[in-house]
C-alpha positions in Angstrom: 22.2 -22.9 29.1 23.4 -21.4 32.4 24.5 -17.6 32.7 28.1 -18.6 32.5 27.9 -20.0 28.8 25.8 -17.1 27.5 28.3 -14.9 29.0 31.2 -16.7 27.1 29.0 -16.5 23.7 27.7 -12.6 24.3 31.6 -12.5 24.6 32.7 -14.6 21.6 30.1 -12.4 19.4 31.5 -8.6 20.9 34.7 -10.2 20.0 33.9 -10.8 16.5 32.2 -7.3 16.1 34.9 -5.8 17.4 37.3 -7.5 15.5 35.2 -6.7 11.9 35.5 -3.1 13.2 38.9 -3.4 13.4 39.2 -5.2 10.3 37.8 -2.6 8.3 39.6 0.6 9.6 41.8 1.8 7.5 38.8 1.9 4.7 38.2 5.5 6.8 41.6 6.6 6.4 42.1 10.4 5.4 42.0 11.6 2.1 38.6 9.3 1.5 34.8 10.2 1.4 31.7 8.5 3.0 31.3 7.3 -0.9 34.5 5.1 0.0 33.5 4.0 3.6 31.8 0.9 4.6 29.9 3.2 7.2 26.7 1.1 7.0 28.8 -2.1 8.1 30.2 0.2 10.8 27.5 1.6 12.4 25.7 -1.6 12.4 28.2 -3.8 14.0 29.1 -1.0 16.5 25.2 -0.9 17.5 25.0 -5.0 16.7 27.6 -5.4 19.4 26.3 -2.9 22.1 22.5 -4.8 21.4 24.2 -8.0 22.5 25.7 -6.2 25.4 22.7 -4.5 26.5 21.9 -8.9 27.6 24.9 -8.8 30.1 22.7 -6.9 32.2 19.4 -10.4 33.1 22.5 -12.6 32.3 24.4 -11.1 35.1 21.7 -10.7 37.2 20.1 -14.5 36.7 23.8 -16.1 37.9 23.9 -13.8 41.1 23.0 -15.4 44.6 22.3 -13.4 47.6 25.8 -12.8 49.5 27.0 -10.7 52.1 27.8 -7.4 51.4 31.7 -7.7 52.3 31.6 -11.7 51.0 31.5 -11.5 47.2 34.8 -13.3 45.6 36.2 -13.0 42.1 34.9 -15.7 40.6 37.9 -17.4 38.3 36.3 -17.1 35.1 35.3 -13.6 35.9 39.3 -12.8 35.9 39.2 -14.5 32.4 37.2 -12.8 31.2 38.3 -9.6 32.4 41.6 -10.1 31.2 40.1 -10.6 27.7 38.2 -7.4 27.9 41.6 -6.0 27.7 43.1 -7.5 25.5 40.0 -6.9 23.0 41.3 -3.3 23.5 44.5 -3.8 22.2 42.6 -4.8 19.2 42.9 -1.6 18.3 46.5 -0.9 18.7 47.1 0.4 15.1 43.9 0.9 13.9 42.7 4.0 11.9 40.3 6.3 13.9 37.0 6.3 12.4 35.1 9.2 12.1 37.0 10.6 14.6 40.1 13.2 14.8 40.2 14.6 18.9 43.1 12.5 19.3 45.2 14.9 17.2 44.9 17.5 19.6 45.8 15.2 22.5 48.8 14.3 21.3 49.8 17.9 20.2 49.2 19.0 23.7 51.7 16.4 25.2 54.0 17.2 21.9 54.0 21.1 23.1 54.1 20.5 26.6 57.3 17.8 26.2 58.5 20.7 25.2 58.2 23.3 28.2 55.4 25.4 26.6 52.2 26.0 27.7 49.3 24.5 25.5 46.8 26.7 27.1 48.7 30.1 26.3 49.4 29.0 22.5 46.8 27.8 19.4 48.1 25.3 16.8 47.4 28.6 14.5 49.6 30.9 16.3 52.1 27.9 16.1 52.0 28.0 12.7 52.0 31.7 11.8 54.7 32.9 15.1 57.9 32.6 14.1 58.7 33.0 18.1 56.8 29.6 18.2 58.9 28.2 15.6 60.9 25.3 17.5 57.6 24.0 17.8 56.6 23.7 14.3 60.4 22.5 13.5 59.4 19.5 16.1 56.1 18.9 14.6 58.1 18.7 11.2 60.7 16.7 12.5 58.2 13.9 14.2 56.4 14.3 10.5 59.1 13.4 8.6 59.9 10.2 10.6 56.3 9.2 10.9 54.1 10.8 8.8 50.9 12.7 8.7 50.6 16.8 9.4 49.6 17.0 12.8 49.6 20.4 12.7 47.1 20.6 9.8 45.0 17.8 11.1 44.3 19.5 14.3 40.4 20.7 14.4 39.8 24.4 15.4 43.5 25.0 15.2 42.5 28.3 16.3 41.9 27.6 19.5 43.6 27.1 22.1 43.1 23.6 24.4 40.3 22.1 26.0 41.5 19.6 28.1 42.4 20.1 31.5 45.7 19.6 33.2 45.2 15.9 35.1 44.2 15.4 31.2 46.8 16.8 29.7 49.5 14.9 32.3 48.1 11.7 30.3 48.3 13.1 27.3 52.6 14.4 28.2 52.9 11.0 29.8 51.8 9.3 25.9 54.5 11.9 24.6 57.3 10.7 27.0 56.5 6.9 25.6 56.5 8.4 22.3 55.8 11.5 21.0 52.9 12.0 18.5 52.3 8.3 18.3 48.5 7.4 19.1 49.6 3.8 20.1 51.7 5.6 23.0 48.4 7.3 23.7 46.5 4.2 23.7 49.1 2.3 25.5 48.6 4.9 28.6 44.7 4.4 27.7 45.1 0.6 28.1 47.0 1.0 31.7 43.9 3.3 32.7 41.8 1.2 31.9 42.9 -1.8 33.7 43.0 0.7 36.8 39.4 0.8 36.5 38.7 -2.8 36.4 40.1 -3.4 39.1 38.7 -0.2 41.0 35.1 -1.9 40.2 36.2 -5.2 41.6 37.3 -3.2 44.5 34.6 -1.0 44.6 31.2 -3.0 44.0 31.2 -4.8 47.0 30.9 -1.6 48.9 27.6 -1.5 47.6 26.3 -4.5 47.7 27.0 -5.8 44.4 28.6 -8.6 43.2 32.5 -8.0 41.3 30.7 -9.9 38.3 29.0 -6.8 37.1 32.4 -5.1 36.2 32.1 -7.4 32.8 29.6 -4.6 31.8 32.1 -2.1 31.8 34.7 -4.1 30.9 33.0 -5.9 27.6 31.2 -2.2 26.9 31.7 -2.1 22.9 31.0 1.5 22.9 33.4 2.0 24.9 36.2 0.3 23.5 35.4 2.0 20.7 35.6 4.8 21.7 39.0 4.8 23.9 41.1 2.4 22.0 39.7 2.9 18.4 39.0 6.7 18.6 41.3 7.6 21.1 38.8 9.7 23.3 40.1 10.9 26.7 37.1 10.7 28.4 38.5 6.9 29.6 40.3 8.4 32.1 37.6 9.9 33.6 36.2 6.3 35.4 39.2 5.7 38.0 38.6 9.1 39.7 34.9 8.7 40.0 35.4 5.1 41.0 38.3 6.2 44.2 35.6 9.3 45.1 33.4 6.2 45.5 35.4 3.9 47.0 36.7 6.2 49.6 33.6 8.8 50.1 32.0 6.7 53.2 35.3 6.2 55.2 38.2 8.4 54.2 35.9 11.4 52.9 39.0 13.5 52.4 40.7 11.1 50.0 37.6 11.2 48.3 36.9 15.1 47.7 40.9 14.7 46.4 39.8 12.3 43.6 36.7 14.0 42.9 39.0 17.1 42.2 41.2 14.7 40.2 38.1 14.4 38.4 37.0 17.5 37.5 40.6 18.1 36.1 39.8 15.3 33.4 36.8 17.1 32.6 34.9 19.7 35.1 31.6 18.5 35.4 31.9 15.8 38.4 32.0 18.8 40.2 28.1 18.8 40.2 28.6 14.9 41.8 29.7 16.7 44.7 26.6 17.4 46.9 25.1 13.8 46.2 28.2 12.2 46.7 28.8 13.6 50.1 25.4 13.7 51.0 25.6 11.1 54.2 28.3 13.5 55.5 25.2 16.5 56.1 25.1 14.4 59.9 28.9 15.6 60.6 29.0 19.5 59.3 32.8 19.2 60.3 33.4 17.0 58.0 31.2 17.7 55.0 32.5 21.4 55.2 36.2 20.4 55.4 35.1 18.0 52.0 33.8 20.7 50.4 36.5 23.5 50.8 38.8 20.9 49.9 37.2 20.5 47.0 36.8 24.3 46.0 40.4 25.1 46.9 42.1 22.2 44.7 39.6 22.0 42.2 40.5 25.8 41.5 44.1 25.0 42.1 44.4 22.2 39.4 42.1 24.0 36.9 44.3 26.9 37.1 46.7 26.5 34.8 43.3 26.7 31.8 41.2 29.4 33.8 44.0 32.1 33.6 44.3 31.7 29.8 40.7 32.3 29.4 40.1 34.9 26.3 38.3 35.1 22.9 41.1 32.1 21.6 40.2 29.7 24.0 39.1 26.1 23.8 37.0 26.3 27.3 35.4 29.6 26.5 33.9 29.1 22.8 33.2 25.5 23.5 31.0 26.8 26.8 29.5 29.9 24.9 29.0 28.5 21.5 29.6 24.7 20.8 26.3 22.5 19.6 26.1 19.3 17.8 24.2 16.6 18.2 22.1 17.2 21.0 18.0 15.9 21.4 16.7 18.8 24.0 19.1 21.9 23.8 17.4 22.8 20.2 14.1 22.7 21.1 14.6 24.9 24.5 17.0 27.1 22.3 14.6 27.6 19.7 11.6 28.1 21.9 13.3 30.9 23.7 14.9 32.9 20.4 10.7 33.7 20.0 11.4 35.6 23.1 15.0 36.5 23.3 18.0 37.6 21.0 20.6 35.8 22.4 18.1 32.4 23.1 21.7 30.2 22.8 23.4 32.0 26.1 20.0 31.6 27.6 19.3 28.1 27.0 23.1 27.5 28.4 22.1 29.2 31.6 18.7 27.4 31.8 20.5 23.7 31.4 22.9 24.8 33.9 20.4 25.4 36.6 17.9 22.6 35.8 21.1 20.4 35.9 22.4 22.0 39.3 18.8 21.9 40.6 18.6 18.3 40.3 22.4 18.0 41.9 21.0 19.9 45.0 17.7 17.9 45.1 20.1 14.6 45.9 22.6 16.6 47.5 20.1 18.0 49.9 16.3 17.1 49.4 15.4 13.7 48.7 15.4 11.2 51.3 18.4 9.1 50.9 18.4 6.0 53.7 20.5 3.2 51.7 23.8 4.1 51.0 24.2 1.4 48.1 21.6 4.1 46.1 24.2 6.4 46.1 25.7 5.7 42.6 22.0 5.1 41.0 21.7 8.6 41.8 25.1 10.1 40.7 24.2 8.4 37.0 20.9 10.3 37.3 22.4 13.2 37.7 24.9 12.7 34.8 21.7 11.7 32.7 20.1 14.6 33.1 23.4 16.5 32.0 23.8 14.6 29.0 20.5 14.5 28.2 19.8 18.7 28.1 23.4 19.1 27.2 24.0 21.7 24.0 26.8 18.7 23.0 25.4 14.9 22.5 28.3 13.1 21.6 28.7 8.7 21.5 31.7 9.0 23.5 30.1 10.8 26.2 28.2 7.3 27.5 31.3 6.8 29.3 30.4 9.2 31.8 27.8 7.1 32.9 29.4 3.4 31.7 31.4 3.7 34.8 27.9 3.9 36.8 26.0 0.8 35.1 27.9 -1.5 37.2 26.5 -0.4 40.4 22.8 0.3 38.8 22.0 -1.6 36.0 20.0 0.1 33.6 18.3 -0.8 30.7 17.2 2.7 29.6 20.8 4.0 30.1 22.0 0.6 28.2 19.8 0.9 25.2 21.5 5.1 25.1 24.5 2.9 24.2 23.5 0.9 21.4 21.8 4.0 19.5 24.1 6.7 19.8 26.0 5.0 17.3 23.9 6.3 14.9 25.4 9.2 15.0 28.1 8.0 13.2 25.4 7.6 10.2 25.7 11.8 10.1 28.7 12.3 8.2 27.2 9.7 5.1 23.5 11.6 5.6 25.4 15.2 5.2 27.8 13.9 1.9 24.3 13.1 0.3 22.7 16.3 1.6 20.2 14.5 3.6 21.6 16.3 7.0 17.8 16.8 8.2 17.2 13.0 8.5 19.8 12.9 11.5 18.5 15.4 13.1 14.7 15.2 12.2 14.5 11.5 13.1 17.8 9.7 14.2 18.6 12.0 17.2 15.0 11.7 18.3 15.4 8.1 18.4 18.7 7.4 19.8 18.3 9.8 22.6 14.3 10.0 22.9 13.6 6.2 23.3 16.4 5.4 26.2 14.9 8.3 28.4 11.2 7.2 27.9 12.4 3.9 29.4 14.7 5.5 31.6 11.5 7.7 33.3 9.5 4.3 33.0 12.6 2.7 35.5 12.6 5.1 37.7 9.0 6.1 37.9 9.2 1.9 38.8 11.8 2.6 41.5 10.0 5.2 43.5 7.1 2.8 43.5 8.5 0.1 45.0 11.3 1.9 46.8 
């Protein structure tokens, strides 16, 4: 069978995964236990369908032919198919989130800001207990009593103030214009993202020498849909600014340092993309100084709206100081260090950030970097290595580096896709009191195994670079 038909039956079967996930849903509704879930069925058809993505990758790759770098058509049934990536996303158009409640925030933050308040200068607690604050709670009441659900009381760490930053949370207002408090409205917005992005990566790919046919891997990415149309996770609107820095970083290197500000105003680490990404500017000091005060001056200026709230109630500053779930390395450093130190959490923090910034610097400034078409292999190294010593290991995080697969196929970073589902396993291991079986064994293995191969592909890479 030629690449084509496995591609429509890898296709067909993420379909049908999908579809069973979809089916079962609202079996994780609220108000139920793990005892009441199907969680085993879940986790294995998310993972079941990310295994049978993980073969996009020889598929692909045995139905390319070598083409000119600006030459590469769309092929027709690479539009078909892309158009039924989408629509596999709108599977999920009234689904129940499982497992997963972020999105309550989201559309509280677009609720309040709908409003004219600021949802960096109030917490959904103060909300609650201000009687200042009160048209807001009447509003939340109001949308409850027409739709249903306490969004108020489903909001987690209600006592802090937002996360999210602003290019965010202009996503988030533009779901509450559509419709306020409706996670369809969110998902709609999600869905129009989304398609930006595939077609960014047909754009895009050619630019470095790869054929439009690898944006199926994004676009048929279970985990992925998963996690932006089923749990609602914001980090989908990450990819189109990464993709335009990209797109525009050889030729219009301004446009570019705009996007990756952009960027960082989803979420701020693509900031530490920056020295790679410009790195072929280093010949023109002009130019790679004007990119990087650009940068500085409206990265600052968009994240300003968060930064000025900073205090002991906000989102930013606990989750930076204090948040830690799910993560393979962080412990191990953290623990290693409290036989030395009594604050071994701030530590560890400080010792990620550097390792991470060193190895930003070492492709920003040190390595030898001749082929431009390398340059997003090394900007998913990079996020790797974040996510990998990050205190936080979350599934939905794999987008960061989803958007990169395209350009540098991966089967280390693919296989880090099918197993953090297992994390999912967690909330069934905790109900029974077996907690220590996640982390003891499952985290090892969903994170441990991807970065063995992961060394093994590059150490391969260097050698016949």
């Amino acid at each position: 069978m030629n690449s084509k038909g496995l591609l429509y039956i890898g296709v067909a079967l993420i379909g049908a995964a999908l579809f069973a996930i979809r089916y079962i849903s609202p079996e994780f509704r609220l108000g139920t236990t793990t005892e009441d879930h199907p969680w085993m069925l879940f986790a294995g058809l998310l993972i079941g369908a990310n295994l049978i993505w993980l073969f996009f990758i020889p598929v692909i790759s045995s139905g390319q032919s070598p083409l000119s770098r600006r030459a590469m058509p769309v092929k027709p049934y690479v539009w078909t198919l892309l158009l039924i990536s989408l629509l596999y996303r709108t599977l999920f158009f009234g689904s129940t989130p499982v497992y997963e409640d972020d999105w309550n925030r989201y559309l509280w933050d677009g609720a309040v800001i709908l409003q004219g308040e600021n949802p960096y200068a109030h917490s959904p607690t103060e909300v609650i207990e201000n009687s200042d604050l009160r048209h807001l709670r009447d509003y939340a009441e109001a949308r409850e009593n027409r739709d249903g659900g306490n969004i108020l009381k489903r909001i987690n760490n209600k006592n802090l103030t937002t996360i999210y930053p602003p290019v965010a949370q202009s996503a988030f207002a533009g779901a509450a214009v559509l419709a306020p408090l409706n996670l369809d409205a969110l998902r709609f917005v999600y869905l129009v993202i989304d398609a930006l992005t595939l077609f960014l990566l047909i754009k895009t790919l050619p630019h470095y020498g790869r054929s439009p046919d690898w944006a199926l891997l994004y676009g048929f990415s279970p985990l992925l849909i998963y996690s932006g149309f089923n749990a609602a996770h914001m980090d989908i609107l990450l990819p189109p600014f990464i993709l335009l820095a990209l797109l525009w970083v050889r030729y219009r290197p301004s446009l570019a340092g705009i996007a990756l500000s952009a960027a960082a105003a989803v979420k701020i680490w693509p900031l530490i993309l920056a020295p790679a990404l410009f790195r072929s500017h280093l010949r023109t000091p002009s130019v790679y100084l004007f990119c990087a005060g650009l940068i500085t001056v409206l990265s600052g200026l968009l994240l300003l709206p968060m930064l000025r709230e900073l205090g002991g109630d906000s989102g930013l500053q606990v989750y930076s100081e204090f948040w830690r779930r799910s993560s393979f390395i962080f412990p191990h450093l953290e623990n290693t260090l409290g036989l030395f130190q009594d604050n071994p959490g701030r530590i560890a923090r400080l010792v990620v950030a550097a390792l991470v910034t060193g190895v930003a610097l070492w492709y920003g400034f040190g390595s030898r970097f001749d082929n431009h078409n390398d340059l997003p292999a090394r900007l998913m190294i990079i996020t790797l290595v974040l996510l990998l010593l990050s205190p936080t290991g979350f599934p939905w995080y794999a987008i960061w580096f989803i958007v990169f697969l395209p350009f540098a196929p991966s089967y280390g970073a693919a296989l880090l896709c099918v197993l953090v589902p297992l994390y999912y396993v967690r909330y069934a291991l905790g109900e029974a009191d077996h907690y220590h079986i996640y982390t003891n064994y499952l985290i090892p293995l969903q994170f441990g195994l991807p970065m063995l191969i992961l060394l093994a592909e590059l150490g391969m890479r260097r050698r016949y670079a």
